[in-house]
BAVEXLUM-813605 format. One record per residue (C-alpha): x, y, z; residue in one letter. Coordinates in pm, whole numbers, plus 50000, padded with zeros to 5 digits. Each point is the difference from the previous one (the first is absolute). Last residue first. Example, Ala and Ser with C-alpha at 12.3 -4.5 7.8 and 13.67 -1.06 7.14 Angstrom:
// BAVEXLUM-813605
+-------+-------+-------+----+
!     u !     v !     w ! aa !
+-------+-------+-------+----+
! 51367 ! 49894 ! 50714 !  S !
! 49863 ! 49656 ! 50066 !  A !
+-------+-------+-------+----+
//
This chain:
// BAVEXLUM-813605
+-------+-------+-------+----+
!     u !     v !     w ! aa !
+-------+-------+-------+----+
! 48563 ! 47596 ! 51275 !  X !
! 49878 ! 50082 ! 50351 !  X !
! 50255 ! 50273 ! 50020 !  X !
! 49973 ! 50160 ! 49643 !  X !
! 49624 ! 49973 ! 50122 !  X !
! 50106 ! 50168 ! 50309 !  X !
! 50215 ! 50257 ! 49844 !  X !
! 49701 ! 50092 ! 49797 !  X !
! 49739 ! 50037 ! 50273 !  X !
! 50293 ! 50249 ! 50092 !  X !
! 49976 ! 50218 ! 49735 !  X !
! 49627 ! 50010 ! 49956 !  X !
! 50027 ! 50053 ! 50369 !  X !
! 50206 ! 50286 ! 50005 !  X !
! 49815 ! 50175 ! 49696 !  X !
! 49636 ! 49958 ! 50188 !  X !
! 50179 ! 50178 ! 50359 !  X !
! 50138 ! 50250 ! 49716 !  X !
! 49668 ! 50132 ! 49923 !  X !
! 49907 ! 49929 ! 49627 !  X !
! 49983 ! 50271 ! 49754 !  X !
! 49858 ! 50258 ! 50290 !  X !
! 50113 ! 49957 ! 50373 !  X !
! 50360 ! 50065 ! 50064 !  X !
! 49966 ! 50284 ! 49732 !  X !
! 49756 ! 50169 ! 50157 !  X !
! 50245 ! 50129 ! 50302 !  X !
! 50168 ! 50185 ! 49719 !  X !
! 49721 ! 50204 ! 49979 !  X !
! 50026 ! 50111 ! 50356 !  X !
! 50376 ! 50082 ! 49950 !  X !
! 50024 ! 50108 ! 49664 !  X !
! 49705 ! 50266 ! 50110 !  X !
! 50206 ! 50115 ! 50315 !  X !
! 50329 ! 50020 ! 49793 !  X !
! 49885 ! 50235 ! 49759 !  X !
! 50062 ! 50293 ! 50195 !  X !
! 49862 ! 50263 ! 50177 !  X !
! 49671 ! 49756 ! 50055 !  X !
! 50133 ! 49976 ! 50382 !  X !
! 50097 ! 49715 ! 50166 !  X !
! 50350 ! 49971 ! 49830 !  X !
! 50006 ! 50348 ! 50145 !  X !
! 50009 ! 49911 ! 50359 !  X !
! 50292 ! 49762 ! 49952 !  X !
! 50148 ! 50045 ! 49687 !  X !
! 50268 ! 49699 ! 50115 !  X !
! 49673 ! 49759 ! 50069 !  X !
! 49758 ! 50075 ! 49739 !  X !
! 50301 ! 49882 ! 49816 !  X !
! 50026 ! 49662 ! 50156 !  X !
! 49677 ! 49933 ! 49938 !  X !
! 50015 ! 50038 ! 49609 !  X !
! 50297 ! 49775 ! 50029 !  X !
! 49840 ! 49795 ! 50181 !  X !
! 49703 ! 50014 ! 49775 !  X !
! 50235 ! 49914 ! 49683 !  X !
! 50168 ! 49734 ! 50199 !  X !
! 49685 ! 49794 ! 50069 !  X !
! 49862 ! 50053 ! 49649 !  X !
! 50305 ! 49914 ! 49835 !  X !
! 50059 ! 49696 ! 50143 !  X !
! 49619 ! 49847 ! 49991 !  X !
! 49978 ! 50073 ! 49699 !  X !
! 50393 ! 49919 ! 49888 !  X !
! 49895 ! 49627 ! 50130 !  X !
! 49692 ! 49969 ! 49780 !  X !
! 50144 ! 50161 ! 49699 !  X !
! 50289 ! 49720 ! 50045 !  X !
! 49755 ! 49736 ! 50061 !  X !
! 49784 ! 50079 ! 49681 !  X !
! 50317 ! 50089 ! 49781 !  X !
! 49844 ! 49835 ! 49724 !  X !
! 50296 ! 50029 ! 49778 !  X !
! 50080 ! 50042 ! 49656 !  X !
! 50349 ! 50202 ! 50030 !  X !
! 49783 ! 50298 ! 50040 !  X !
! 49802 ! 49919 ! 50263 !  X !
! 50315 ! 49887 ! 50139 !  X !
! 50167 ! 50314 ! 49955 !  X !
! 49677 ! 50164 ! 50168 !  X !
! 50046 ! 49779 ! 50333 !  X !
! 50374 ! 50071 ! 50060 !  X !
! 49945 ! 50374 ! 49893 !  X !
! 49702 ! 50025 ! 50316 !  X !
! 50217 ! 49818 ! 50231 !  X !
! 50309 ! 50205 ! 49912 !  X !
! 49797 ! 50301 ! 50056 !  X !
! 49851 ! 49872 ! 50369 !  X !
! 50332 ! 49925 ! 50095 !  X !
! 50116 ! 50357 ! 49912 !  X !
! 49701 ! 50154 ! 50152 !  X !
! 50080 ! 49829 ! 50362 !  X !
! 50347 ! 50065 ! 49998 !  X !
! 49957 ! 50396 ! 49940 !  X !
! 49733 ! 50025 ! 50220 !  X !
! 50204 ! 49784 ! 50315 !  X !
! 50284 ! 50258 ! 49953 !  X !
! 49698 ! 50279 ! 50030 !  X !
! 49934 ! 49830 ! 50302 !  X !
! 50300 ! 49970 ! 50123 !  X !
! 50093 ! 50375 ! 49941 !  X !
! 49712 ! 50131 ! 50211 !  X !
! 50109 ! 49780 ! 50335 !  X !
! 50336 ! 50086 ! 49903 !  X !
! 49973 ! 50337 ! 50002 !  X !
! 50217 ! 50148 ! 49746 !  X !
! 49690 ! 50036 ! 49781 !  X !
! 49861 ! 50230 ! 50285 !  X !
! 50205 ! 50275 ! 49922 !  X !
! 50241 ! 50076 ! 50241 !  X !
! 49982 ! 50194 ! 50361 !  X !
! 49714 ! 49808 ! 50204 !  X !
! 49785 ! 50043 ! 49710 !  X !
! 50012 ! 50101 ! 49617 !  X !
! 49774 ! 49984 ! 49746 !  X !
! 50198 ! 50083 ! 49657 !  X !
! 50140 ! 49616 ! 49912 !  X !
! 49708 ! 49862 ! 50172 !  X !
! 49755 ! 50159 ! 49769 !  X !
! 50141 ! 49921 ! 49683 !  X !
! 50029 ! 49637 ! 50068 !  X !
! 49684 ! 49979 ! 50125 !  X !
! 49826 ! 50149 ! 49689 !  X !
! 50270 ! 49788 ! 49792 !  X !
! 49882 ! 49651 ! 50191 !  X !
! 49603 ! 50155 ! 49938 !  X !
! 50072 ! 49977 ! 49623 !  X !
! 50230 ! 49696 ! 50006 !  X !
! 49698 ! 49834 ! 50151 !  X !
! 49736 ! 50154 ! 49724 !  X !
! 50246 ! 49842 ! 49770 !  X !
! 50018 ! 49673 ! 50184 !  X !
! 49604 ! 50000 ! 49967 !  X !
! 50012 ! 50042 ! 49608 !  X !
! 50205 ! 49671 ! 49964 !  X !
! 49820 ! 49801 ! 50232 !  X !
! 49704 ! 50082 ! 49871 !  X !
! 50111 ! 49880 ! 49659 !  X !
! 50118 ! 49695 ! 50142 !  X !
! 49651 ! 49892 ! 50154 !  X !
! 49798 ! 50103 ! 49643 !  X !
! 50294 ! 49764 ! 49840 !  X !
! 49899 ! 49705 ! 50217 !  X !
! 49638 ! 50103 ! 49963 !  X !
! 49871 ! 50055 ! 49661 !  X !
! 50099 ! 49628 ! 49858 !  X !
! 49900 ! 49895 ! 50331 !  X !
! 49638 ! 50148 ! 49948 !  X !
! 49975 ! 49809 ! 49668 !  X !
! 50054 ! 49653 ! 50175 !  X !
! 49717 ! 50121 ! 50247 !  X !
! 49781 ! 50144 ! 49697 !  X !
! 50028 ! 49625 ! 49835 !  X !
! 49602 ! 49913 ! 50003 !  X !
! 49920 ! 50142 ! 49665 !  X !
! 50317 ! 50114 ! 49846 !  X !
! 50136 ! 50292 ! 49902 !  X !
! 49795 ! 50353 ! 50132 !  X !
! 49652 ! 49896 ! 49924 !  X !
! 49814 ! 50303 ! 49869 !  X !
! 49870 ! 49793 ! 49670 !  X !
! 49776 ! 49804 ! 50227 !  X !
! 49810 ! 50328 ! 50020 !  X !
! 49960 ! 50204 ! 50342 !  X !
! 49728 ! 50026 ! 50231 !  X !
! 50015 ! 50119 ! 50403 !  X !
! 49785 ! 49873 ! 50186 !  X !
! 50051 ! 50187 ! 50279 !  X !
! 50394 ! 50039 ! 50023 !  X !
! 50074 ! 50195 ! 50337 !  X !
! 50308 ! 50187 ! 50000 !  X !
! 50192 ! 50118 ! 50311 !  X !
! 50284 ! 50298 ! 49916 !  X !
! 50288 ! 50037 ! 50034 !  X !
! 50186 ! 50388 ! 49877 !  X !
! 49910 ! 50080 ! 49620 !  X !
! 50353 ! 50146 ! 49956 !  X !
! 50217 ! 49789 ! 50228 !  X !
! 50264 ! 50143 ! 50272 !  X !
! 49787 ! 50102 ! 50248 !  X !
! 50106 ! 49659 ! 50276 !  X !
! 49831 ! 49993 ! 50299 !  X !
! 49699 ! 49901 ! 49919 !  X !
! 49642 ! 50211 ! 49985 !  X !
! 49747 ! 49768 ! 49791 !  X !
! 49809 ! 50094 ! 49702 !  X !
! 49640 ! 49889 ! 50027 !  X !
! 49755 ! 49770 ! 49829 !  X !
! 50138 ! 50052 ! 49616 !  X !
! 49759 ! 49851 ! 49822 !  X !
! 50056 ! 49724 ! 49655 !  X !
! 49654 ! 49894 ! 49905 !  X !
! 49931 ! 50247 ! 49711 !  X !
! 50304 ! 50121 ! 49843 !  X !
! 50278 ! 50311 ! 50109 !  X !
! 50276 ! 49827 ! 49923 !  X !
! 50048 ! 49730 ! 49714 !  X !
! 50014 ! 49650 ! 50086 !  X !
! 50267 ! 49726 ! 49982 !  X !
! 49964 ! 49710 ! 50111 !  X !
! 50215 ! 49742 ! 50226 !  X !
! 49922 ! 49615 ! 50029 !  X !
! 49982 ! 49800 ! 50295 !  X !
! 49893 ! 49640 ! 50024 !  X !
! 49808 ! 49741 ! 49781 !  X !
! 49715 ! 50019 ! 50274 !  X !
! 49744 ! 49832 ! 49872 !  X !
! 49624 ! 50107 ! 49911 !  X !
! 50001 ! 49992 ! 49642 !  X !
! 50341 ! 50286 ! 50040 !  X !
! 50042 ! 50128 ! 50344 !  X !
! 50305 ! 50194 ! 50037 !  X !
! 50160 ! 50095 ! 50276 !  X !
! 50079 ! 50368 ! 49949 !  X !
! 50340 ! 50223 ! 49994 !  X !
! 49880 ! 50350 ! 49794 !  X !
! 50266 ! 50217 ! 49795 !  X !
! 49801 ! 50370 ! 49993 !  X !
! 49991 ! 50232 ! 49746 !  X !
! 49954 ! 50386 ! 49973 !  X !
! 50154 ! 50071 ! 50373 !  X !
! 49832 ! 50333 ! 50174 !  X !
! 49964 ! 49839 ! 50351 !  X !
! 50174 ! 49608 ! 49962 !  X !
! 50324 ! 50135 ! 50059 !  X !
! 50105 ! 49731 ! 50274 !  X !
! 49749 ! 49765 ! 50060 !  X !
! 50027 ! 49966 ! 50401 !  X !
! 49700 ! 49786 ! 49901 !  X !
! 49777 ! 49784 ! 49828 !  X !
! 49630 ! 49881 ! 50016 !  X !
! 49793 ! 49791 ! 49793 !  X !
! 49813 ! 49894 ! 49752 !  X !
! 50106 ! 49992 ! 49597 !  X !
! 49725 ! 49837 ! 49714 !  X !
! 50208 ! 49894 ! 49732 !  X !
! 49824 ! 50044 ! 49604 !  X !
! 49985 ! 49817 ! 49732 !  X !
! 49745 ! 49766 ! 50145 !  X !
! 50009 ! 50018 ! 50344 !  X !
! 50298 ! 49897 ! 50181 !  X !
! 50005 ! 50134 ! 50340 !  X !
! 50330 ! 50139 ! 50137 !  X !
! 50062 ! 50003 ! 50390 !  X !
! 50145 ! 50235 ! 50282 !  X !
! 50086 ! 49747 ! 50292 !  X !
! 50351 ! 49969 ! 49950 !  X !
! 50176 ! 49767 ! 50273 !  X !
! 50267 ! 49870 ! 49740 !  X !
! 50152 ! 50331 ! 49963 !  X !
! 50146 ! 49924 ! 50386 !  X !
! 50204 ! 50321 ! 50124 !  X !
! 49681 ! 50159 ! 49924 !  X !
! 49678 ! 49781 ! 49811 !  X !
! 49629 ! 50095 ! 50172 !  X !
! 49898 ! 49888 ! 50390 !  X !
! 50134 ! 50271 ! 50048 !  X !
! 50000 ! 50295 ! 49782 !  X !
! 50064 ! 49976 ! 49630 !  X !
! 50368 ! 50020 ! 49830 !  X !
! 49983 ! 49930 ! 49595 !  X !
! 49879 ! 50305 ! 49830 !  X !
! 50277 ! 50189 ! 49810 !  X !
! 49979 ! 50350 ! 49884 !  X !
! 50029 ! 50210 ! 49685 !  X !
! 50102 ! 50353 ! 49956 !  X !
! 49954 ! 50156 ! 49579 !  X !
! 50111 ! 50258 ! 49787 !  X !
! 50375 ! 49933 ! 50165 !  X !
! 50106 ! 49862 ! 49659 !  X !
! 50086 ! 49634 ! 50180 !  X !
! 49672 ! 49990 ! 50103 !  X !
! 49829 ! 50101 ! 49639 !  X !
! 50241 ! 49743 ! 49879 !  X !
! 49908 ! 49714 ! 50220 !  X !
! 49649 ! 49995 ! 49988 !  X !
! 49810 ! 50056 ! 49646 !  X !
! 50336 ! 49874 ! 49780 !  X !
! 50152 ! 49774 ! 50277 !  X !
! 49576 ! 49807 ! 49992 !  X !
! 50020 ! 49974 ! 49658 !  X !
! 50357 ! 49881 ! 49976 !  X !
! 49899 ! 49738 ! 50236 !  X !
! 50103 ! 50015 ! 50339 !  X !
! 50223 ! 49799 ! 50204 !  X !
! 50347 ! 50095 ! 50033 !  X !
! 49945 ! 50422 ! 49835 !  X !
! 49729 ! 49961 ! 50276 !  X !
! 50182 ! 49907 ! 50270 !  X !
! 50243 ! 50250 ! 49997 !  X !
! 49767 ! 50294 ! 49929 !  X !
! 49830 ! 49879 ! 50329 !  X !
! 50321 ! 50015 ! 50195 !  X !
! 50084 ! 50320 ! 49892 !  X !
! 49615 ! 50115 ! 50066 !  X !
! 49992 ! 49870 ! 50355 !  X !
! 50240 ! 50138 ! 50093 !  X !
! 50214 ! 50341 ! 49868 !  X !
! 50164 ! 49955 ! 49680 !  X !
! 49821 ! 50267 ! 49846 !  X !
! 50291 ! 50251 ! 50025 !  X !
! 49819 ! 50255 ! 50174 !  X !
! 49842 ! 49752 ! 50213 !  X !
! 50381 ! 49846 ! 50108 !  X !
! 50138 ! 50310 ! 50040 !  X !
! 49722 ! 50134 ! 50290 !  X !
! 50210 ! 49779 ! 50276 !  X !
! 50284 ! 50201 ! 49884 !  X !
! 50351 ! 49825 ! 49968 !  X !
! 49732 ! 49717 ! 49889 !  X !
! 50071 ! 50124 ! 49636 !  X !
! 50394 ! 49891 ! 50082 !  X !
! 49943 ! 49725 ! 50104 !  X !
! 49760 ! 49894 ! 49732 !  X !
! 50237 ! 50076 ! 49741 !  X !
! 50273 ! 49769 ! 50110 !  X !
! 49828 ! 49746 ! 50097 !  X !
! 49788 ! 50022 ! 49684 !  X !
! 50351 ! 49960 ! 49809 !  X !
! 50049 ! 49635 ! 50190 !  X !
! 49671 ! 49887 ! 49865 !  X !
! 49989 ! 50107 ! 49642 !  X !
! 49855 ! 50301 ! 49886 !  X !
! 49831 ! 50035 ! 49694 !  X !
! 50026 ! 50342 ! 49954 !  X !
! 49595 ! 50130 ! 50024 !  X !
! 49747 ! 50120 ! 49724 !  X !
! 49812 ! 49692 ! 49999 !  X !
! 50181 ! 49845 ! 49677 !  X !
! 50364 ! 50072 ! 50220 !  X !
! 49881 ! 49809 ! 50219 !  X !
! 49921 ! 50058 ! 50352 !  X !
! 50208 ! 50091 ! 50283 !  X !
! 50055 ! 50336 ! 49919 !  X !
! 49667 ! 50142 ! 50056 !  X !
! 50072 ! 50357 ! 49956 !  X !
! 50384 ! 50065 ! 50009 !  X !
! 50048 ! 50185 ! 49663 !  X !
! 50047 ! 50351 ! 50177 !  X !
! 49685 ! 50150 ! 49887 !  X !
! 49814 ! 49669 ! 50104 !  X !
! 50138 ! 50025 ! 50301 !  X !
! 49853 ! 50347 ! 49996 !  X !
! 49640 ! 49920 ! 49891 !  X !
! 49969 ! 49707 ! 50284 !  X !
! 50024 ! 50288 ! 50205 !  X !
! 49723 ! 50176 ! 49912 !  X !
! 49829 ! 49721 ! 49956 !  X !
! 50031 ! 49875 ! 50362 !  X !
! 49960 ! 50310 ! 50139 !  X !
! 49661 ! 50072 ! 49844 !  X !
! 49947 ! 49614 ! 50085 !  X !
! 50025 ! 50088 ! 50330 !  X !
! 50326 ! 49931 ! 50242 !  X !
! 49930 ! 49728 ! 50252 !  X !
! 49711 ! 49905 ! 50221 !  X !
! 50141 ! 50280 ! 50276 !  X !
! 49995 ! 50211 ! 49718 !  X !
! 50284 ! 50154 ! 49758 !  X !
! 49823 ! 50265 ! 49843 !  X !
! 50107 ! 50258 ! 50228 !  X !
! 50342 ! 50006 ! 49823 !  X !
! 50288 ! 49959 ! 50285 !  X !
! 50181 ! 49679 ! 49823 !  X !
! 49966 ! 50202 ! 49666 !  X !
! 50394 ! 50140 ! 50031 !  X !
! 50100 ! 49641 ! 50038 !  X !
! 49836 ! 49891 ! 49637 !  X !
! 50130 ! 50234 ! 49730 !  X !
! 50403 ! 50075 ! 50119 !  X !
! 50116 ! 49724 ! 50241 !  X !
! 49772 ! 49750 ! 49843 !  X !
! 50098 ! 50054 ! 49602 !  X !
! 50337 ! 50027 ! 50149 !  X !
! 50047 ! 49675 ! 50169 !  X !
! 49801 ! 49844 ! 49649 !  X !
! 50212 ! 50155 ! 49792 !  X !
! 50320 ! 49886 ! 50219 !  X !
! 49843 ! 49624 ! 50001 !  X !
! 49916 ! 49977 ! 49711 !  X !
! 50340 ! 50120 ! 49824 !  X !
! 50193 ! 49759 ! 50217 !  X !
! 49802 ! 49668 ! 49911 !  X !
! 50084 ! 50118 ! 49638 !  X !
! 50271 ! 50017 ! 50069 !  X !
! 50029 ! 49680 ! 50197 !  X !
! 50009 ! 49924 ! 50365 !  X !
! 50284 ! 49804 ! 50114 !  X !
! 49901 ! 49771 ! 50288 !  X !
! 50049 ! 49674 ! 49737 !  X !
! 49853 ! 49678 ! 50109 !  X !
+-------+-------+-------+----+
//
């Protein structure tokens, strides 16, 4: 495995550090940024000027309107957009829709990418993903899913209820998990596709979290028979759970990558400060009960960033990387919020404070232990594993 970035690996990243430091940072104050996430006003607006710069969408191909990144180079780039936690929405790689774009240039038919994915991947339109329900309904265990799909005729008949669906408010399509029900047997779960608003699909409430980071907020969706034509089927009929891996182990590495940028983001805040606030006679860097922890920052977002490039090179070397995305998860998560923690810590009274951006990466940080599989659900995949590698 080669640490040596490219030039062209180079040239991203610098545009992209700039692109952030210059167009998106000085929007971090703008009114429009909500406790449910920046507005679509926001959204566009700034979808507009990484389009400008050539850095809309990048992920996708080239056909889309992106630059066909590969793996390792979306490490790179999503870093550096996470540097703000509002880069990632201007650059329409933000979840779910980078995951969702993902998934559908794998699965969809050329139909479906021409009416979907490239009005997504253009910014014109948000999308959302409706899997998690309430308890009793599918979380950490997809299998649980209580939201069903009726055969009838040509048509699917959708009940049920979803939540913590993130962007739902405002999206124009939705990606719908359902058991479906086809001449009265359950031939498992499928995922459609619907177009947003339509009859049947109601938004019951938004709900407050701690996180602000995504435009359309969560919200909890109740499906009331809820119609849409066979031709809607995302794939295959009864394969949406193999289709949701094929958006999930790179949906988990892509958060990984734009959370260690919001963690080298509050690590330079903290930085910054502790070189210039002094106490008891030196600045409080030279502490070592300050300078530890920042020691402990900088060794907990390097192993998370060789995790993360260990896991896309085998993606790209034809890997599944399902353990490895699984381990770096958990990982990065944990060390991303301590190092979010940790500089709450050194700022003191002002990391508690809205003054800077570390207060928001720390609370939505937090999320991240929780969302895309908590890492309780990781650690046991992985060792379940070792003990059939055990029993074998």
């Amino acid at each position: 495995m080669d640490f040596a970035l490219s030039s062209r690996m180079q040239d991203l990243r610098d545009r992209t550090r700039a692109f952030i430091a210059e167009k998106i940072i000085p929007l971090e104050k703008d009114a429009r940024r909500t406790s449910h996430g920046p507005t679509d006003e926001l959204r566009l607006e700034m979808n507009a000027l990484a389009g400008a710069a050539g850095l809309l969408s990048p992920h996708v191909a080239e056909q889309w309107g992106g630059l066909g990144l590969n793996h390792q180079e979306r490490a790179i780039v999503f870093e550096e957009a996470g540097y703000s936690m509002l880069g990632p929405v201007a650059m329409n790689l933000a979840a779910p829709d980078e995951g969702n774009m993902h998934m559908l240039a794998e699965v969809a038919t050329p139909q479906q990418q021409e009416e979907y994915l490239r009005p997504l991947a253009s910014g014109r339109k948000r999308s959302c993903f409706c899997m998690t329900e309430p308890s009793p309904g599918a979380g950490s265990d997809p299998s649980a899913m209580q939201t069903t799909a009726v055969r009838d005729g040509d048509d699917f008949v959708i009940n049920g209820t979803k939540w913590l669906i993130t962007g739902a408010d405002g999206a124009g399509f939705a990606i719908v998990m359902a058991r479906t029900i086809v001449d009265g047997k359950d031939v498992g779960a499928t995922m459609f596709l619907a177009n947003l608003p339509c009859q049947g699909f109601r938004i019951h409430r938004l709900i407050d979290s701690m996180d602000s980071s995504f435009t359309g907020g969560h919200a909890e969706v109740r499906l009331e028979n809820m119609r849409v034509p066979a031709s809607s089927v995302l794939g295959e009929i009864g394969a949406g759970f193999r289709y949701a891996q094929v958006r999930l182990v790179p949906a988990r590495l892509t958060h990984c990558m734009r959370w260690l940028g919001a963690a080298r983001r509050a690590h330079d805040i903290a930085v910054e400060y502790a070189g210039r606030r002094a106490a008891f006679g030196q600045p409080i860097a030279r502490h070592e009960g300050i300078g530890f922890m920042l020691a402990d920052n900088e060794i907990d977002m390097h192993t998370t960033r060789l995790g993360i490039w260990h896991a896309t090179w085998l993606l790209d070397h034809g890997g599944r990387g399902n353990k490895e995305s699984s381990m770096i998860k958990v990982h990065a998560s944990e060390a991303i919020y301590r190092v979010a923690d940790r500089c709450v810590q050194v700022l003191g009274g002002l990391g508690l404070t809205a003054d800077t951006e570390v207060e928001r990466i720390f609370k939505d940080a937090r999320a991240f232990r929780v969302y895309d599989g908590p890492s309780e659900v990781h650690r046991w995949n992985i060792a379940r594993r070792l003990a059939d590698k055990a029993a074998a």
